[in-house]
GUFI-103355 format. One line per 8 residues: number of its first residue (from 1); their letters; for each residue x, y, z of C-alpha. Coordinates in nm, 3 decimals, padded with zeros to 5 digits. Each point is the difference from the previous one (the first is absolute). Layout:
<rs>
NUM) a) X:Y:Z  ...
</rs>
This chain:
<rs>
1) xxxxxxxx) 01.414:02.186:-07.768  -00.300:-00.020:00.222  00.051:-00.225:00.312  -00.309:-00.250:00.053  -00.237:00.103:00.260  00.117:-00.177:00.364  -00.368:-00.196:00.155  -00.069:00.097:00.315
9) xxxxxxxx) 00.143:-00.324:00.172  00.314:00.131:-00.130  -00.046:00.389:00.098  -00.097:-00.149:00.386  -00.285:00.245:-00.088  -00.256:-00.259:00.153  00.201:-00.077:00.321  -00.264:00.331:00.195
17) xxxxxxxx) -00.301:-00.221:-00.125  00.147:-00.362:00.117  00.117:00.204:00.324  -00.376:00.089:00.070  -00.103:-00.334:-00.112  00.227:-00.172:00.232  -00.114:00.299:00.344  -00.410:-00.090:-00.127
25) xxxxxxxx) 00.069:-00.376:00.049  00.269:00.026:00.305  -00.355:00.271:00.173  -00.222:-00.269:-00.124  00.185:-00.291:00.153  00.089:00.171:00.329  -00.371:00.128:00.035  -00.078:-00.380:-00.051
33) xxxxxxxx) 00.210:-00.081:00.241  -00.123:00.213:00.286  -00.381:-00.068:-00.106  00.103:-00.339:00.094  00.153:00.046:00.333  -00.313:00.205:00.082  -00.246:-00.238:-00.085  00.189:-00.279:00.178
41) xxxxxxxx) 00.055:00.170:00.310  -00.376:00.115:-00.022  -00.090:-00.383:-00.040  00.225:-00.129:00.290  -00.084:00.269:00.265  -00.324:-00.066:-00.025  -00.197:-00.235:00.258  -00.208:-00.140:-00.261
49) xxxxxxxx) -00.010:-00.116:-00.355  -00.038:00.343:-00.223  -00.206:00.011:-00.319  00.131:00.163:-00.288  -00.267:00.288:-00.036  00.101:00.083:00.415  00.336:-00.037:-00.075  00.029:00.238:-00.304
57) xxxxxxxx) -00.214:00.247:00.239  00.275:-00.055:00.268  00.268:00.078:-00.270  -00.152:00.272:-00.186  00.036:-00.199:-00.311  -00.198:-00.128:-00.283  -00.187:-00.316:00.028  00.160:-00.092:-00.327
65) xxxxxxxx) 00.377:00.037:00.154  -00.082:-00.154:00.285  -00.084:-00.290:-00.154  00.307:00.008:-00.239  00.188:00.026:00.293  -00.142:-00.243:00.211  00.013:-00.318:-00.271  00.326:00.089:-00.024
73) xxxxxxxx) 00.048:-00.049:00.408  -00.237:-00.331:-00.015  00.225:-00.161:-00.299  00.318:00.045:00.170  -00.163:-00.138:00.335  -00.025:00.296:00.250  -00.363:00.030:-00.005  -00.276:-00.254:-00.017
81) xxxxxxxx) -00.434:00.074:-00.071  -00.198:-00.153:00.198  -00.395:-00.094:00.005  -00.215:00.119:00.300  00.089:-00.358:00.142  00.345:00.084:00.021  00.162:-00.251:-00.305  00.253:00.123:-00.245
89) xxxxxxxx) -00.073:00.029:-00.322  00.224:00.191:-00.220  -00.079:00.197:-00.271  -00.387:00.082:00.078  00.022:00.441:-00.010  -00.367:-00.007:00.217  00.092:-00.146:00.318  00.225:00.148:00.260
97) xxxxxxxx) 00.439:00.019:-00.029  00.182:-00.195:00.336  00.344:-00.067:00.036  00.101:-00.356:-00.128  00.075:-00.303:00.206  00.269:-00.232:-00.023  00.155:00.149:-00.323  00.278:00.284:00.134
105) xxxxxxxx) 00.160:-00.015:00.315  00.250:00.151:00.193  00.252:-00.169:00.255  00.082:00.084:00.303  00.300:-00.083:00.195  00.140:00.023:00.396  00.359:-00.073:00.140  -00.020:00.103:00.363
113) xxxxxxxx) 00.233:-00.147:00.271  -00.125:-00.321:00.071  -00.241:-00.069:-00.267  -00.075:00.016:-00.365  -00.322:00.015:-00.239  -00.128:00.080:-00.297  -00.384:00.083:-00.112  -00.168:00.029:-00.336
121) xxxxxxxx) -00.305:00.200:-00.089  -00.204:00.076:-00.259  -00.184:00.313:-00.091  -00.318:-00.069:00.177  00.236:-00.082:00.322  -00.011:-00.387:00.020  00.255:-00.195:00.104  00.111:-00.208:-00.286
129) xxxxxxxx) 00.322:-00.146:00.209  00.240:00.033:00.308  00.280:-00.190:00.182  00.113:00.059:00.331  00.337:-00.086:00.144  00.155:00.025:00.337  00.364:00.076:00.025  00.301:00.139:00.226
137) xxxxxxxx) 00.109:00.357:-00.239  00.118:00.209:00.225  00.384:00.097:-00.049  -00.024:-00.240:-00.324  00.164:00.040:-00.303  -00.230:00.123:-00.268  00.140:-00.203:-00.282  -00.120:-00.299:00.189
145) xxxxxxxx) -00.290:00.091:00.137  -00.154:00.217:-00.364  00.053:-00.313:-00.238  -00.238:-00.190:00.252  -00.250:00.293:-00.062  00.047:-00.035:-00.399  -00.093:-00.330:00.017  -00.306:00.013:00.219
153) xxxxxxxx) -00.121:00.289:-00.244  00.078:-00.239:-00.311  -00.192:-00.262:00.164  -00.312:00.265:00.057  00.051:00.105:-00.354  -00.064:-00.352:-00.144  -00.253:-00.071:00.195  -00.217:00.349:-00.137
161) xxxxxxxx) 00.096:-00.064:-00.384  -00.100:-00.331:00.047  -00.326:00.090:00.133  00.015:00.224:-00.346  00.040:00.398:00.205  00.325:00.190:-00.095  00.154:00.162:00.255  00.126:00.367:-00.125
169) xxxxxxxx) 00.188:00.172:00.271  00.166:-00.102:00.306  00.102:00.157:00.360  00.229:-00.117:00.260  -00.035:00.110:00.383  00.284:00.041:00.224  00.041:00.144:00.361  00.232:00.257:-00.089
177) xxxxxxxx) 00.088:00.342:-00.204  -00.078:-00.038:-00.364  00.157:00.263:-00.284  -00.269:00.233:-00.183  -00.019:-00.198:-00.334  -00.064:-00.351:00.217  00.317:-00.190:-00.183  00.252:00.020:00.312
185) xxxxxxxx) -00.035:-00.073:00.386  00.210:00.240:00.179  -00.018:-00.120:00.362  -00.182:-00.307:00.176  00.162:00.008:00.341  -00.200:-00.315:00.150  00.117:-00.181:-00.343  00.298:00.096:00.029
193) xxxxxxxx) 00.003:00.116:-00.383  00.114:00.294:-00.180  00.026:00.191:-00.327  -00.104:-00.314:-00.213  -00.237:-00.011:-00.278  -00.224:-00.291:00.082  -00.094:-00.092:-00.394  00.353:-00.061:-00.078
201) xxxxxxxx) -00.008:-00.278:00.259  -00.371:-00.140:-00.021  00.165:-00.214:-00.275  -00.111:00.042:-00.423  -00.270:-00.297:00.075  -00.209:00.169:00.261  -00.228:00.219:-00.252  -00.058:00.029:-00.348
209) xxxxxxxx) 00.167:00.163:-00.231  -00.151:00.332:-00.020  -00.141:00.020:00.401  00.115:00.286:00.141  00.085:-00.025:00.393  00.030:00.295:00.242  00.081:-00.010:00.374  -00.146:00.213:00.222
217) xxxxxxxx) -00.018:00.000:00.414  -00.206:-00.291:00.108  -00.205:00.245:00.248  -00.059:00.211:-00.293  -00.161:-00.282:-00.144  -00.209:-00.166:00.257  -00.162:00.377:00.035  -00.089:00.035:-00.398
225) xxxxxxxx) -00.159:-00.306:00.034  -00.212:00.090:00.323  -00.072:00.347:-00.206  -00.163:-00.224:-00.282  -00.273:-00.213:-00.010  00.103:-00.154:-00.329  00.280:00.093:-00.257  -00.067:00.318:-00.131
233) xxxxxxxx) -00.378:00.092:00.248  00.157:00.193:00.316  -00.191:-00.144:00.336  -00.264:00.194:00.193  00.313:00.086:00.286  00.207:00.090:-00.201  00.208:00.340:00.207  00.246:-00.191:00.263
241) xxxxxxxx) 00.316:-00.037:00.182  00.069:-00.380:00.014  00.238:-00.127:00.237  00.137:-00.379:-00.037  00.190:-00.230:00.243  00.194:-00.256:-00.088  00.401:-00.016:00.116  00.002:00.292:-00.091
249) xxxxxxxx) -00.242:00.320:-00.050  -00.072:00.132:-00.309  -00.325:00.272:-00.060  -00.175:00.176:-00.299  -00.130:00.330:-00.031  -00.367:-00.071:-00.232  -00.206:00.284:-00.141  -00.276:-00.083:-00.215
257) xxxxxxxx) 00.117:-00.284:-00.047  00.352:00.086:-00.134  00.346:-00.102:00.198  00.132:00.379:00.070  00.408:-00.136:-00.060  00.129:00.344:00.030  00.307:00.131:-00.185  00.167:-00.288:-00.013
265) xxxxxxxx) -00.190:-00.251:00.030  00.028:-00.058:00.397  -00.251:00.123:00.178  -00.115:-00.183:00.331  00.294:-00.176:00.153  -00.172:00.063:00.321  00.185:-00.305:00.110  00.332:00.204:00.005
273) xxxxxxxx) -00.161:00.300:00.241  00.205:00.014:00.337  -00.216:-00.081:00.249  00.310:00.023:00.259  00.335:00.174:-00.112  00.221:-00.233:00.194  -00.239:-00.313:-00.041  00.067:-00.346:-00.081
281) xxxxxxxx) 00.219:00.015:-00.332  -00.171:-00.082:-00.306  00.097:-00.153:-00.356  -00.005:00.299:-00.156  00.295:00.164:00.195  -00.194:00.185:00.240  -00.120:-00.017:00.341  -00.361:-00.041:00.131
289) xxxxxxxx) -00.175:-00.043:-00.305  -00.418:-00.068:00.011  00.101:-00.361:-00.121  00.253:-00.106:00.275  -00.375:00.031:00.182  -00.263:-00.069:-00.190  00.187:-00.303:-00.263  -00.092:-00.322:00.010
297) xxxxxxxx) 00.310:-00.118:00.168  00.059:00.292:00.210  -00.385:-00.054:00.185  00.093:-00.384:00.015  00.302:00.023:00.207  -00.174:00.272:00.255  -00.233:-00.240:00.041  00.235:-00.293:00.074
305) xxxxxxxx) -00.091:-00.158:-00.290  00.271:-00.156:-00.275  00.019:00.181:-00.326  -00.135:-00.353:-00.154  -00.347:00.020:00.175  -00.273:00.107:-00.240  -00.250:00.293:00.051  -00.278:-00.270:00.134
313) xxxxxxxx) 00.250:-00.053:00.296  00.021:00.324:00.077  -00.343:00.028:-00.044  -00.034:-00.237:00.237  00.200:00.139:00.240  -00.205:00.319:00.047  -00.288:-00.191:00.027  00.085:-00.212:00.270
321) xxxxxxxx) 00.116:00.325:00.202  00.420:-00.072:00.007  00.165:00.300:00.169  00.246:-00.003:-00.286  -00.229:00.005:-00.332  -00.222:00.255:00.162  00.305:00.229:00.060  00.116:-00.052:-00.315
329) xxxxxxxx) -00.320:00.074:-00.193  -00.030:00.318:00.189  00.353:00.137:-00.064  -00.053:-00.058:-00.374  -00.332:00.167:00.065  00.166:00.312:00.170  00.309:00.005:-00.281  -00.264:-00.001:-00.266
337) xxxxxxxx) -00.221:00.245:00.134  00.311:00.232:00.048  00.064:-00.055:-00.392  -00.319:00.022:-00.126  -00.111:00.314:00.196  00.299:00.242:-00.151  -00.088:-00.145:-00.338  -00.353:00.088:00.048
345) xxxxxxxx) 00.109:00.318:00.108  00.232:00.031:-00.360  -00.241:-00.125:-00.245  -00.359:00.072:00.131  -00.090:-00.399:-00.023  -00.394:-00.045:00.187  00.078:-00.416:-00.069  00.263:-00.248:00.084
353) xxxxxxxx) -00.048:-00.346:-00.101  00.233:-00.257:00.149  00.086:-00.252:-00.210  00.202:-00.335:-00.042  00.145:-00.104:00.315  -00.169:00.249:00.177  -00.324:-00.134:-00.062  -00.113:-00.320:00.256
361) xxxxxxxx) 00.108:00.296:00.277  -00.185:00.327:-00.059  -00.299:-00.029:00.268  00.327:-00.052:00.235  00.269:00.265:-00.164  -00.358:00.233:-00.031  -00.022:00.166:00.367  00.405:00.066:-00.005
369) xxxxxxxx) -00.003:00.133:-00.321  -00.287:00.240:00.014  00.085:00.112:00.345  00.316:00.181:-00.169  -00.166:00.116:-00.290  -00.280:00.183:00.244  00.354:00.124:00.150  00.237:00.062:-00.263
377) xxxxxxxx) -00.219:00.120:-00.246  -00.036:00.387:-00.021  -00.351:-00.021:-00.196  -00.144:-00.243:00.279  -00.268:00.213:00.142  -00.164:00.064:-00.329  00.083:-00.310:-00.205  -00.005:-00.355:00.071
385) xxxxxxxx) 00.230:-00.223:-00.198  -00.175:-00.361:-00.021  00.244:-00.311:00.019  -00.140:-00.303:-00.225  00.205:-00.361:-00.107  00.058:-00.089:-00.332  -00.284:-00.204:-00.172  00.117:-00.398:00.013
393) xxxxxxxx) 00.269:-00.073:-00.237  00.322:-00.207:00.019  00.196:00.115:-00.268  -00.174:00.413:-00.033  00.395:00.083:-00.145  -00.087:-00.260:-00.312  -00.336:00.137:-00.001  00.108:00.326:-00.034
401) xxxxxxxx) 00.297:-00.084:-00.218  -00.269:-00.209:-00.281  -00.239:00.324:00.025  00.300:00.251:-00.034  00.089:-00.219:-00.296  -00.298:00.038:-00.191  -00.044:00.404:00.073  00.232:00.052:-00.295
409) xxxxxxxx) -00.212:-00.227:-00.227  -00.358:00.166:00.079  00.203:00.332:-00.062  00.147:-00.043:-00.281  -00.190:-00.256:-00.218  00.117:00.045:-00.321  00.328:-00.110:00.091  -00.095:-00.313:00.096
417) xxxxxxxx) -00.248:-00.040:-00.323  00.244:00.110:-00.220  00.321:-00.207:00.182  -00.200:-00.238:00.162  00.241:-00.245:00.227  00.062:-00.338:-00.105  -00.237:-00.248:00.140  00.318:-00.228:00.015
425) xxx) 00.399:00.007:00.001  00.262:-00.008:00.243  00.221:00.231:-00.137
</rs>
């Protein structure tokens, strides 16, 4: 007897064609994708609003996907068009693309020793909210000290979907080595904290279900936000070595406008450099560290000041001509210029901007400083290296962190349009 004839379903004899079928669409989406993050990124780097025709020549697309593309970014509220008097009005292909205001945001988040903030920002790089709070961290117990964090970032949170933005990503700053995926802290010696992961203790309430949150080095930070004028648009200085000074010293190695981490994510704990082998001991186990001379409560007690007494005092001080403050200033000057001038000498940096607590004292750290550089540094003769401070900003580490945040939105937009983040939840 003959056997009936098996379909093709049955045989598998199709499975070759669905195979290609599924590779065509899995090309298709994947070229989508990355059409995307180029015509984002295109949008945000730029200094001014792009039209569609420049921004398909940009590209080397077609007008026609450019525009596919770019309602696509405008309906999930990365990009805006806007009239030649500068209002919004989506869905008009003739007038120029901009990034949107006040619909995605990222937050930004800062635990140092004796304070706390947090900073959000949108994509054009407004400030949609902040807090600010003083505190006493150092040697604390991070299970304390985190949940406080959590709920200062909740706070923040409901304040921006209230104000209907969304915020998509979140990063968290801390003075201290960070692991290469940004999940654990390894070592914060001024904290007094090691090997947690800070999202386990930030509590389930502090973001919303679906906000990712990295750590990275708060110095790291403050620099990637000095490298950018606005989230995704890298500033006109944007090739650095940032130094910053609070109790302790942390730096950044910038270049064009990245944060060069190194292998493992730790690059530029210039505050750590032996200025003196058999110095003053420091927190971190060693002896003669830059910090034990250039920290905020190491230049307070030279200077016969008590570790309570704020910067203005200090500033003061100097001012007024006190034996003390003026020796102090210039011994940080001198142990910074020692630092700075063998890093120059390692990395080739022509710019150091001083940042945080360094800030209200470069005119009087300047002379010091760039006296050992002219010294210390081999290229002298043939290459200046000019010393700048950090453009005004009290919380640059939030700043940094909300900017940092949004990076992985402008670069990868069709994750956030096709799993867009809950404008709401505390899960």
């Amino acid at each position: 007897m003959t056997r009936p004839a098996e379909s093709n379903a049955d045989t598998g004899a199709e499975a070759p064609l669905e195979r290609r079928r599924d590779a065509v669409a899995a090309r298709q989406s994947s070229l989508r994708e990355h059409n995307l993050a180029v015509v984002s990124q295109t949008v945000f780097a730029s200094a001014t609003p792009l039209s569609r025709a420049r921004l398909a020549a940009e590209t080397g697309m077609t007008r026609s996907t450019v525009s596919r593309l770019t309602e696509e970014l405008v309906r999930a509220g990365l990009l805006i068009t806007r009239d030649a008097d500068g209002r919004g009005r989506p869905g008009r292909p003739a007038v120029p693309l901009a990034p949107a205001a006040g619909s995605v945001a990222g937050l930004g988040l800062h635990v140092n020793v004796d304070y706390m903030t947090g900073r959000v920002v949108d994509l054009t790089g407004a400030v949609l909210a902040e807090e600010h709070l003083t505190g006493d961290f150092e040697a604390s117990d991070p299970a304390d000290v985190l949940p406080r964090a959590g709920e200062l970032a909740a706070r923040l949170v409901a304040r921006v979907h209230a104000a209907g933005a969304r915020v998509a990503r979140a990063r968290l700053g801390l003075p201290g080595l960070v692991d290469a995926e940004g999940r654990r802290l390894l070592l914060a010696p001024n904290l007094g904290w090691r090997d947690i992961t800070p999202a386990e203790l930030l509590g389930d309430a502090a973001l919303p279900a679906g906000v990712d949150l990295r750590v990275d080095n708060d110095a790291h930070l403050a620099a990637y936000g000095i490298a950018h004028a606005a989230p995704g648009r890298v500033a006109e200085r944007n090739t650095f070595l940032y130094v910053a000074g609070d109790i302790g010293v942390g730096a950044a190695i910038v270049s064009r406008g990245q944060v060069v981490a190194g292998q493992h994510g730790w690059a530029g704990e210039i505050g750590h450099v032996s200025i003196e082998p058999d110095g003053p001991p420091c927190h971190c186990g060693s002896r003669g560290c830059l910090e034990v001379y250039t920290g905020k409560h190491a230049v307070l007690a030279a200077a016969g000041l008590p570790p309570t007494a704020s910067s203005a005092d200090l500033q003061r001080a100097v001012a007024e001509g006190h034996p003390q403050a003026l020796a102090a200033v210039d011994r940080a000057a001198w142990a910074l210029g020692v630092a700075l001038a063998s890093t120059v000498n390692i990395v080739d940096a022509d710019e150091i901007v001083l940042g945080s607590g360094f800030v209200p004292f470069v005119d009087a750290l300047r002379p010091g400083i760039e006296e050992q550089l002219r010294v210390r540094t081999l290229a002298a003769p043939w290459s200046s290296v000019t010393l700048r401070a950090a453009p005004p900003d009290d919380a640059p580490a939030a700043t940094g962190g909300a900017m940092r945040a949004l990076e992985a939105v402008i670069a990868d937009p069709a994750s956030w349009i096709e799993t867009p983040v809950p404008a709401t939840g505390t899960g």
